[in-house]
TORKOL-332126 format. One record per residue (C-alpha): residue in three letters; residue number from 1; x, y, z. Coordinates in steps of 0.2 Angstrom, whole numbers. Each point is the difference from the previous one (the first is absolute). Layout:
# TORKOL-332126
+--------+-----+-------+-------+-------+
| residu | num |  east | north |    up |
+--------+-----+-------+-------+-------+
|    ALA | NUM |     X |     Y |     Z |
...
+--------+-----+-------+-------+-------+
//
This chain:
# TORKOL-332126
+--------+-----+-------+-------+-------+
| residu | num |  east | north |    up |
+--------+-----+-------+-------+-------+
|    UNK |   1 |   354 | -1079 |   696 |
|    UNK |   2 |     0 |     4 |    18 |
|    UNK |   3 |    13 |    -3 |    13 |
|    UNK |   4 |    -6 |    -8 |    18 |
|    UNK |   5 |    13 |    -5 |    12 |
|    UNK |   6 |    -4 |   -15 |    10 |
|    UNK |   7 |    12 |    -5 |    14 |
|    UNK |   8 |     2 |   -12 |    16 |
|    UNK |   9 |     4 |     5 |    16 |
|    UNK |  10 |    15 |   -11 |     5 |
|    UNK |  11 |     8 |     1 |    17 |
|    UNK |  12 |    15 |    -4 |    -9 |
|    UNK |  13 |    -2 |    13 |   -11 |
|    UNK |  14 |    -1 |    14 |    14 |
|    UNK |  15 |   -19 |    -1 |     4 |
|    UNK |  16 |   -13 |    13 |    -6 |
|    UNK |  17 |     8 |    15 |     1 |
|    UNK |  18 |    14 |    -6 |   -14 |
|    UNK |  19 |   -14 |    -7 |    -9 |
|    UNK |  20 |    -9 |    16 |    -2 |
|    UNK |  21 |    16 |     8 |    -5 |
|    UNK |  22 |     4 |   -14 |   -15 |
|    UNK |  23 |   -17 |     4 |    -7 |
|    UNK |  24 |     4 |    19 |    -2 |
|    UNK |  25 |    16 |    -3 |    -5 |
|    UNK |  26 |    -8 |   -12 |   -15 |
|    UNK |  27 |   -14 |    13 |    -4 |
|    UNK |  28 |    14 |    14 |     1 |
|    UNK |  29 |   -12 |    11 |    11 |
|    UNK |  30 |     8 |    16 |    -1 |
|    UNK |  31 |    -4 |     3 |   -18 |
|    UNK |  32 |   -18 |    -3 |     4 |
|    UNK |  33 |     3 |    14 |    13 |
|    UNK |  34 |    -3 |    19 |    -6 |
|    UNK |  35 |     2 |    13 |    11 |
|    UNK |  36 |     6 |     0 |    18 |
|    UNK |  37 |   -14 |    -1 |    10 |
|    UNK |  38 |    -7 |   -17 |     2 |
|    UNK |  39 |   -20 |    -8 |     9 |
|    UNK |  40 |     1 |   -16 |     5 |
|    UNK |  41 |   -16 |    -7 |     0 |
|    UNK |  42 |    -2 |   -15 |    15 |
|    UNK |  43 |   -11 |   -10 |     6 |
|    UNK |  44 |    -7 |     3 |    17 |
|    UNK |  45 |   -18 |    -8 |     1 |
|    UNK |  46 |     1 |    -6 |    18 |
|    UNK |  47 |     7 |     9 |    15 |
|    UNK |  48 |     1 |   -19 |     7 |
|    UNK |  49 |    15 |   -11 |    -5 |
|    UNK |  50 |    -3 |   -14 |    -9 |
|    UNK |  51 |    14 |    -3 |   -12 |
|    UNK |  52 |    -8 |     0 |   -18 |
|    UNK |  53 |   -13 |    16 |     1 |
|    UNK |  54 |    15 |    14 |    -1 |
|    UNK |  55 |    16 |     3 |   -10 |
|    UNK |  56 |    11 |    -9 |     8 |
|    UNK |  57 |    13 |    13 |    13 |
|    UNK |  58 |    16 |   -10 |    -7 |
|    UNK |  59 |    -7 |     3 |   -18 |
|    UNK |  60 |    -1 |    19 |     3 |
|    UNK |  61 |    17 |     0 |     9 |
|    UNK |  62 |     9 |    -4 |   -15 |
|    UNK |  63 |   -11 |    10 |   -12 |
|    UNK |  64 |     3 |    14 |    14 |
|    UNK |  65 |    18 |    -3 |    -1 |
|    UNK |  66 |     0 |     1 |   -19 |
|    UNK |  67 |    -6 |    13 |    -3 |
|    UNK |  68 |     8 |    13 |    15 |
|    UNK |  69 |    16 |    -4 |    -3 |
|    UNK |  70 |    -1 |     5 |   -18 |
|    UNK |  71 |    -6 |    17 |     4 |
|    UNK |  72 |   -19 |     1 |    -2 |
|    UNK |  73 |   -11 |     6 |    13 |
|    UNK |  74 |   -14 |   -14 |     3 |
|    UNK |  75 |   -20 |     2 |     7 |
|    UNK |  76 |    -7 |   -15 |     4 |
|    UNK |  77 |   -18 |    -5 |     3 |
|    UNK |  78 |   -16 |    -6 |     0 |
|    UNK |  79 |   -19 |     6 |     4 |
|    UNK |  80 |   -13 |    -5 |    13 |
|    UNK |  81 |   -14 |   -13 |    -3 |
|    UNK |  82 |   -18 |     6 |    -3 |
|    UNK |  83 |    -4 |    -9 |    14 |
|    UNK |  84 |    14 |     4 |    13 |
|    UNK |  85 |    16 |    10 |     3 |
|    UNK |  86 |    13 |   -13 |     0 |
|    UNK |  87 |    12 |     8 |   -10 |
|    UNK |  88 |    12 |     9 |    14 |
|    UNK |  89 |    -5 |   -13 |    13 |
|    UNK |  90 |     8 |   -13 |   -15 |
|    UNK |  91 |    13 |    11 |    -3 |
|    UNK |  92 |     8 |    -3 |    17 |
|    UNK |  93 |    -4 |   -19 |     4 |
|    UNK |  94 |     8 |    -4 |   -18 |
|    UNK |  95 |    15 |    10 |     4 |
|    UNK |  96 |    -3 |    11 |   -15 |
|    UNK |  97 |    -1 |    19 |     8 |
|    UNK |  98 |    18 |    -7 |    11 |
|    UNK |  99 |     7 |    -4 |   -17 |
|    UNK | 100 |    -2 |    15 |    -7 |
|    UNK | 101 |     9 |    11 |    15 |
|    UNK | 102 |    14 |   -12 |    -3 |
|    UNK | 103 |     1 |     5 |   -18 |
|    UNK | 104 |    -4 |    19 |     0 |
|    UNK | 105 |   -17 |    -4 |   -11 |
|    UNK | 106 |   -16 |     8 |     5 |
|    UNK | 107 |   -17 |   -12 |     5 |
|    UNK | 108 |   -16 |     7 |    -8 |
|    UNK | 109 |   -16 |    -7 |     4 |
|    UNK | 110 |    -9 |     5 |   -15 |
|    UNK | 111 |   -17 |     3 |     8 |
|    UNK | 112 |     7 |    12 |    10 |
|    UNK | 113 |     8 |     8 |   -14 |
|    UNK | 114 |    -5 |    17 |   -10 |
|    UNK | 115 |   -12 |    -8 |   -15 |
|    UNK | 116 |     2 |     9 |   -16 |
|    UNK | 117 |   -16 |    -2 |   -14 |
|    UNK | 118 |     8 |    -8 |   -18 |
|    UNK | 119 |    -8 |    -2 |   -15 |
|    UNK | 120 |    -1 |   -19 |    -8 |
|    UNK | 121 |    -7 |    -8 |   -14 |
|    UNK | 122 |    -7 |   -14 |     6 |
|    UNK | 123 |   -14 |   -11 |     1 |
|    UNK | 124 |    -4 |     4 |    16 |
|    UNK | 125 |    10 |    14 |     7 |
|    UNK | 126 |    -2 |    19 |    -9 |
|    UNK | 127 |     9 |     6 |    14 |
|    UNK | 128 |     9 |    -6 |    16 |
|    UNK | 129 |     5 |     5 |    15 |
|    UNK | 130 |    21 |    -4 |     1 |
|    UNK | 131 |    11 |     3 |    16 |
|    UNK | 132 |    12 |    13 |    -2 |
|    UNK | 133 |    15 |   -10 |     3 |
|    UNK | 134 |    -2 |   -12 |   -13 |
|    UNK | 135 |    -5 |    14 |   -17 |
|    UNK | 136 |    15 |     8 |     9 |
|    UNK | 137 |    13 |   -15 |    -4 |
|    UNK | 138 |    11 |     0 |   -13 |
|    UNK | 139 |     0 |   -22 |    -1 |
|    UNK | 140 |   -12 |    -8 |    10 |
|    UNK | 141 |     4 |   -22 |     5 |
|    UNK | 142 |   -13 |   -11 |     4 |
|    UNK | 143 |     6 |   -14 |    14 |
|    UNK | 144 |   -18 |   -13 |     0 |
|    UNK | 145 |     0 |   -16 |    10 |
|    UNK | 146 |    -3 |   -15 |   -11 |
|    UNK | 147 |   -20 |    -3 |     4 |
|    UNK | 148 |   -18 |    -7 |    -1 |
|    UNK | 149 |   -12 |    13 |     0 |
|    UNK | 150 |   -20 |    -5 |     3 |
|    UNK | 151 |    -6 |    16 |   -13 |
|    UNK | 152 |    14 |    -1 |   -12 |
|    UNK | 153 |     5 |   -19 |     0 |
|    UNK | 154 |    19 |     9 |     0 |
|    UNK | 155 |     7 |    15 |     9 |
|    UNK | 156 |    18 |     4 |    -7 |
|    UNK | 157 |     8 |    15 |    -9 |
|    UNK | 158 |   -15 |     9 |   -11 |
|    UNK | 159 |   -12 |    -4 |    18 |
|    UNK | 160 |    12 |     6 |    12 |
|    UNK | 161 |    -4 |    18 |    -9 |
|    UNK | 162 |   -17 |    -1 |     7 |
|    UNK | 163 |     7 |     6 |    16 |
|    UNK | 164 |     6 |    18 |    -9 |
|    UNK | 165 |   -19 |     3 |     0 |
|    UNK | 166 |    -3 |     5 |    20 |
|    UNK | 167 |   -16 |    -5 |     9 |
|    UNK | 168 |   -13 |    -1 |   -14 |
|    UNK | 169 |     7 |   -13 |   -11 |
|    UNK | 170 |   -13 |   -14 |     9 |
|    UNK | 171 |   -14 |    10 |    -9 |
|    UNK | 172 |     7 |    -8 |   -17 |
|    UNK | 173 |     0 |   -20 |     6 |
|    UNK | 174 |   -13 |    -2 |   -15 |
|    UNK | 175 |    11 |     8 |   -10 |
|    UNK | 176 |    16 |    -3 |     4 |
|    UNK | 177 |     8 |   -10 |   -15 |
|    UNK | 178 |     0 |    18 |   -11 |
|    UNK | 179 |     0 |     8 |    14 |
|    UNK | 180 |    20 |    -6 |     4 |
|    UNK | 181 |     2 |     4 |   -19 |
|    UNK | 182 |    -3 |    16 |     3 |
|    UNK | 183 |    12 |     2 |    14 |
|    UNK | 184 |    11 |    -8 |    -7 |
|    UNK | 185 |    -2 |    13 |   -16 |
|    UNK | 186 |     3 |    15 |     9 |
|    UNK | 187 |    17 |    -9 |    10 |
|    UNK | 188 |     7 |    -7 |   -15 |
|    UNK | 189 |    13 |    15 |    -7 |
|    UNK | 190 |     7 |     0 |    18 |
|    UNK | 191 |    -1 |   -20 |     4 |
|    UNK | 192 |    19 |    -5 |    -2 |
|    UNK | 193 |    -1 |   -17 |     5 |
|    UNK | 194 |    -7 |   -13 |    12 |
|    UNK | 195 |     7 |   -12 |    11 |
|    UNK | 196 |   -12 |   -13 |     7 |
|    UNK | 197 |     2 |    -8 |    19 |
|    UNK | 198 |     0 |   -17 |    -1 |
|    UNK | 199 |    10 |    -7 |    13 |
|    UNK | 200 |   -17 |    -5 |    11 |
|    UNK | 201 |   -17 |     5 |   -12 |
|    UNK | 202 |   -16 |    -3 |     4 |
|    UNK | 203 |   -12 |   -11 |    -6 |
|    UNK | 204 |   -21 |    -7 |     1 |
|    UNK | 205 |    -9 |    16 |     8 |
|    UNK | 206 |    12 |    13 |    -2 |
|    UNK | 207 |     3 |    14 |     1 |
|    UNK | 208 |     1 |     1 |    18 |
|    UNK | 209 |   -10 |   -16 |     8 |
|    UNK | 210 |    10 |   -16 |   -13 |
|    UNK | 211 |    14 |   -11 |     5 |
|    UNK | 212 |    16 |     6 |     1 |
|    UNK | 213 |    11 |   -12 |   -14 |
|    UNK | 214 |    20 |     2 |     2 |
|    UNK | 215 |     6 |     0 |   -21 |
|    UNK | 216 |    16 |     9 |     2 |
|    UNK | 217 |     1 |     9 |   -15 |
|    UNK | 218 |     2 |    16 |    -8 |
|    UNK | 219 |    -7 |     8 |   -16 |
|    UNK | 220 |     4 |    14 |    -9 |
|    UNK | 221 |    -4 |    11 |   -16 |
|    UNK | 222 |    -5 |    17 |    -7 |
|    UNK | 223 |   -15 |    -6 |   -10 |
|    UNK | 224 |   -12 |    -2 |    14 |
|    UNK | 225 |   -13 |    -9 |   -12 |
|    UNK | 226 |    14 |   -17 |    -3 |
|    UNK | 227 |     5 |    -1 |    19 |
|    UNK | 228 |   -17 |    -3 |     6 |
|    UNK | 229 |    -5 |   -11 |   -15 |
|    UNK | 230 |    16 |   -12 |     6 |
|    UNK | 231 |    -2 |     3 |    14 |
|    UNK | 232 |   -20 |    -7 |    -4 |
|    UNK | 233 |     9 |   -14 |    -6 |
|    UNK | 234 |    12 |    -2 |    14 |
|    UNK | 235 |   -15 |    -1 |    11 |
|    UNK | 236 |   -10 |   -12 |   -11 |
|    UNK | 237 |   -14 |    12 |    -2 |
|    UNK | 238 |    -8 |     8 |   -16 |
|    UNK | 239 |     7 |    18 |    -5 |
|    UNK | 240 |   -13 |    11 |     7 |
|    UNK | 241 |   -12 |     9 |    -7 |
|    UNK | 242 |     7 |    15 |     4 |
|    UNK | 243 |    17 |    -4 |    -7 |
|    UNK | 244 |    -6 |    -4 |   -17 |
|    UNK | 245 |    -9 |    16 |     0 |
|    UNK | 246 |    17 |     9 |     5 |
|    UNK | 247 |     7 |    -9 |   -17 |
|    UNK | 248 |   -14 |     6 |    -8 |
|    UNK | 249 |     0 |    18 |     6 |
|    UNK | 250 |    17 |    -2 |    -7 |
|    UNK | 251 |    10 |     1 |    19 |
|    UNK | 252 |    12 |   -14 |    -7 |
|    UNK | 253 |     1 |   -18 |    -6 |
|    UNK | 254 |    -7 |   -19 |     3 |
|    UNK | 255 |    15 |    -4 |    -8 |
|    UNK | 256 |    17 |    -2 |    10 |
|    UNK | 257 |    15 |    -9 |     0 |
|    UNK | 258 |     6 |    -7 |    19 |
|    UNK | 259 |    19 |     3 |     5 |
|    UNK | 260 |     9 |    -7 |    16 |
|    UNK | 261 |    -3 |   -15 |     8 |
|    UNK | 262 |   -10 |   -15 |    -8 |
|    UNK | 263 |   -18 |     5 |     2 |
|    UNK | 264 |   -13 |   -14 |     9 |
|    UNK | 265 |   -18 |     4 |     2 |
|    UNK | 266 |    -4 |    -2 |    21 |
|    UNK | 267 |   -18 |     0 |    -3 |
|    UNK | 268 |   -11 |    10 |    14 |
|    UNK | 269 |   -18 |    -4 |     9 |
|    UNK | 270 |    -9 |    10 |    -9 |
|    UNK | 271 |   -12 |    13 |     8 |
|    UNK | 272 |   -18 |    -4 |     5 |
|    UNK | 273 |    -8 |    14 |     0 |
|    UNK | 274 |   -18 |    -7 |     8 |
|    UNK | 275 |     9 |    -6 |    15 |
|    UNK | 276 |     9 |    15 |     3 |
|    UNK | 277 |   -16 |    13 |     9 |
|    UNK | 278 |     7 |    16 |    -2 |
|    UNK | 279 |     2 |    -1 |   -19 |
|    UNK | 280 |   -18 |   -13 |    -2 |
|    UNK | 281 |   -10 |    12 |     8 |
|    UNK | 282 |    10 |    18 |    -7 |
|    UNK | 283 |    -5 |    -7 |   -18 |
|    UNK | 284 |   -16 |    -7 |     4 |
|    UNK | 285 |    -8 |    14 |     8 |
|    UNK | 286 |     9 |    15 |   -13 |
|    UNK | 287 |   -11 |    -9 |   -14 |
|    UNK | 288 |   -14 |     1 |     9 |
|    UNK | 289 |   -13 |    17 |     2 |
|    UNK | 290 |     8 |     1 |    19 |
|    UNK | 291 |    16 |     6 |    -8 |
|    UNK | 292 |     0 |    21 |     2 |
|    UNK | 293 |   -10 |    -6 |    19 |
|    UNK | 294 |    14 |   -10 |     5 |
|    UNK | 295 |    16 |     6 |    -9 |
|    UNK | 296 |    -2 |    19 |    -3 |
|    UNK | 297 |    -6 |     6 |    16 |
|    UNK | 298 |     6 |    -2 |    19 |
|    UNK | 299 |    -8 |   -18 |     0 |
|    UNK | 300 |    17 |    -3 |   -10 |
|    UNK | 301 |    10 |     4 |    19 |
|    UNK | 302 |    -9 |   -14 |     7 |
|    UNK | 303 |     4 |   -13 |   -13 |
|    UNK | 304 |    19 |     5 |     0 |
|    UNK | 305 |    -1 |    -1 |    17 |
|    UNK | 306 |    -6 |   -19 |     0 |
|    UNK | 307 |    12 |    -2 |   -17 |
|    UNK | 308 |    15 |     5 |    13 |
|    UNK | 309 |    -5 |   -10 |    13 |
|    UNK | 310 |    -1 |   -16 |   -10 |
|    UNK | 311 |    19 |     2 |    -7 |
|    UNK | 312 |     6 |     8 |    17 |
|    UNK | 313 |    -8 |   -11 |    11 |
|    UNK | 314 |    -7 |   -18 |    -9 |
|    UNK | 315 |    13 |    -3 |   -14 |
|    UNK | 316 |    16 |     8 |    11 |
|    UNK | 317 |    -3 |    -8 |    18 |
|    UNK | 318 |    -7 |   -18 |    -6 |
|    UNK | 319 |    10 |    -1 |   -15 |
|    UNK | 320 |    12 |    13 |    -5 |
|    UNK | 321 |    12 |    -3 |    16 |
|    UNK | 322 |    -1 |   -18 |    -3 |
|    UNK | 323 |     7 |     4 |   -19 |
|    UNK | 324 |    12 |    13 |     7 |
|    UNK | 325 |     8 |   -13 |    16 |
|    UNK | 326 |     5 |   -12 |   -14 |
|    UNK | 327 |     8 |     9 |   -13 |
|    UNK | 328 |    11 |     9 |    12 |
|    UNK | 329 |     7 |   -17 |     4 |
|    UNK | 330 |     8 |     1 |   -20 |
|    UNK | 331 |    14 |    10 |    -7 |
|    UNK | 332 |   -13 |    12 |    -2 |
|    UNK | 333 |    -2 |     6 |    20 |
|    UNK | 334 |    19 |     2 |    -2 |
|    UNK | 335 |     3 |    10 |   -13 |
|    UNK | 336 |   -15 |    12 |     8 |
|    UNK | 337 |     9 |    -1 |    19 |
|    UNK | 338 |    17 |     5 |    -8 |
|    UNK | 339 |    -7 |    16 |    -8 |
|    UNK | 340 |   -15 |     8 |    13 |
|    UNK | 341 |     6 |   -10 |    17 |
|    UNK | 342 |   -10 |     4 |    13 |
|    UNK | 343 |   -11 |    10 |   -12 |
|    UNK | 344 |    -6 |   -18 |    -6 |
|    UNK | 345 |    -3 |    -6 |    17 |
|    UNK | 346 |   -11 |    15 |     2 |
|    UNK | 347 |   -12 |     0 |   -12 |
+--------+-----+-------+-------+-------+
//
């Protein structure tokens, strides 16, 4: 049966940086490691800071920190939205690119990166288009946020993969359940383990436009398919489709026993996706006899355009600051001023 570490975040017990430590001391993370050259995959979906859309910088500090002082040389990374370039902007304002120069590990924004064409087996993908840094990792880790997702119901560790898949990945939204299978097909040999950000999620319209939900926790495991069905249950949602498929396809188990703290469900607002526009309108229209018009030819500009502008502008400026002020009243502003500084002020 398969192991998932699940963990609070105590003040008294160091905060989150010794919390993330703890968990890969249970899973014994090293011997999921082979090789020496290690991808980091975080998440970097909004170049705005809203605590809850990205990996958390005090999450990556002690990941960082792990795995530099023990010797392996570490890419980190993430690829651009179909419908904007946020990903270096995000980089920066989540303090991710100043944490890598402090640890002598290298940022790659994956869709800038040299694509490489691999074979799969899958459903939906015969081939696929994979940034060089990632087929060139010896171990790759997977650090999600904990959150709601309007398409997928969940985003966690097998979703977070979707963003390996640069620019043309919003082609497959009516897909996308066998689609992540895929993906996560390929990554398996090379996945090592995941460790899931949950010190502030995200829940109701997620991924980038829900509430921000502090849970201070952690959660851990190198069988990507049990971590995000506890976390399902964590979150009081049903597993995903795509995550039963994932047990299906054989990517791991349903089955997992919890170790750490005493484990309480914290159940989440749950995504309405017809009172979210971008994902309403996305799904409605690609059903329709509009779809090659609209979303494979420069009329597709347009509508990433206006997509941008709802999460940049709308969401950011009448909600996300709102969301943003208050939780950097909670432990959770300090932990982030005591590692990026002025950095945080910044962004």
């Amino acid at each position: 049966m398969s192991r998932v570490i699940f963990l609070n975040v105590l003040h008294e017990r160091g905060g989150v940086q010794k919390t993330v430590r703890e968990a890969m001391e249970i899973i014994n993370w090293e011997n999921h490691l082979r090789g020496k050259k290690v991808f980091v995959k975080v998440n970097l979906i909004s170049s705005e800071f809203v605590p809850g859309q990205c990996t958390s910088p005090a999450v990556l500090d002690e990941i960082l920190y792990q795995l530099t002082s023990k010797g392996y040389e570490v890419t980190l990374g993430d690829a651009d939205l179909a419908a904007a370039c946020q990903c270096n902007k995000a980089a920066v304002a989540w303090g991710h690119k100043k944490l890598a120069e402090k640890y002598g590990a290298k940022f790659q924004n994956l869709s800038e990166d040299e694509l490489v064409d691999v074979e799969v087996d899958g459903k939906v993908f015969k081939t696929l288009q994979v940034p060089k840094s990632v087929l060139e990792a010896d171990s790759i880790i997977s650090l999600p946020v904990m959150k709601t997702h309007c398409l997928t119901g969940l985003t966690c560790a097998l979703k977070h993969f979707w963003g390996v898949v640069p620019r043309v990945r919003h082609q497959y939204h009516l897909v996308v359940d066998d689609a992540i299978v895929d993906i996560n097909s390929l990554l398996k040999p090379k996945v090592a383990f995941a460790l899931v950000d949950g010190t502030v999620a995200m829940e109701g319209n997620g991924p980038r436009t829900g509430i921000p939900k502090i849970c201070d926790i952690i959660m851990a495991s190198d069988d990507l398919v049990a971590l995000d069905a506890a976390v399902s249950k964590y979150m009081g949602l049903s597993t995903p489709e795509h995550v039963k498929r994932a047990a299906e396809k054989g990517l791991g188990s349903l089955k997992y026993e919890l170790f750490g703290d005493a484990f309480q469900p914290n159940p989440f607002l749950p995504p309405e996706p017809d009172k979210q526009p971008i994902f309403y309108w996305e799904m409605k229209l690609r059903r329709t006899f509009l779809k090659p018009i609209l979303f494979d030819t420069k009329i597709f500009s347009l509508l990433a355009w206006i997509a941008t502008k709802y999460n940049t502008f709308w969401y950011y400026r009448l909600r996300g600051k709102k969301y943003t002020k208050e939780i950097m009243k909670t432990w959770y502003g300090g932990e982030l001023r005591g590692i990026l500084g002025a950095q945080l002020e910044e962004s």
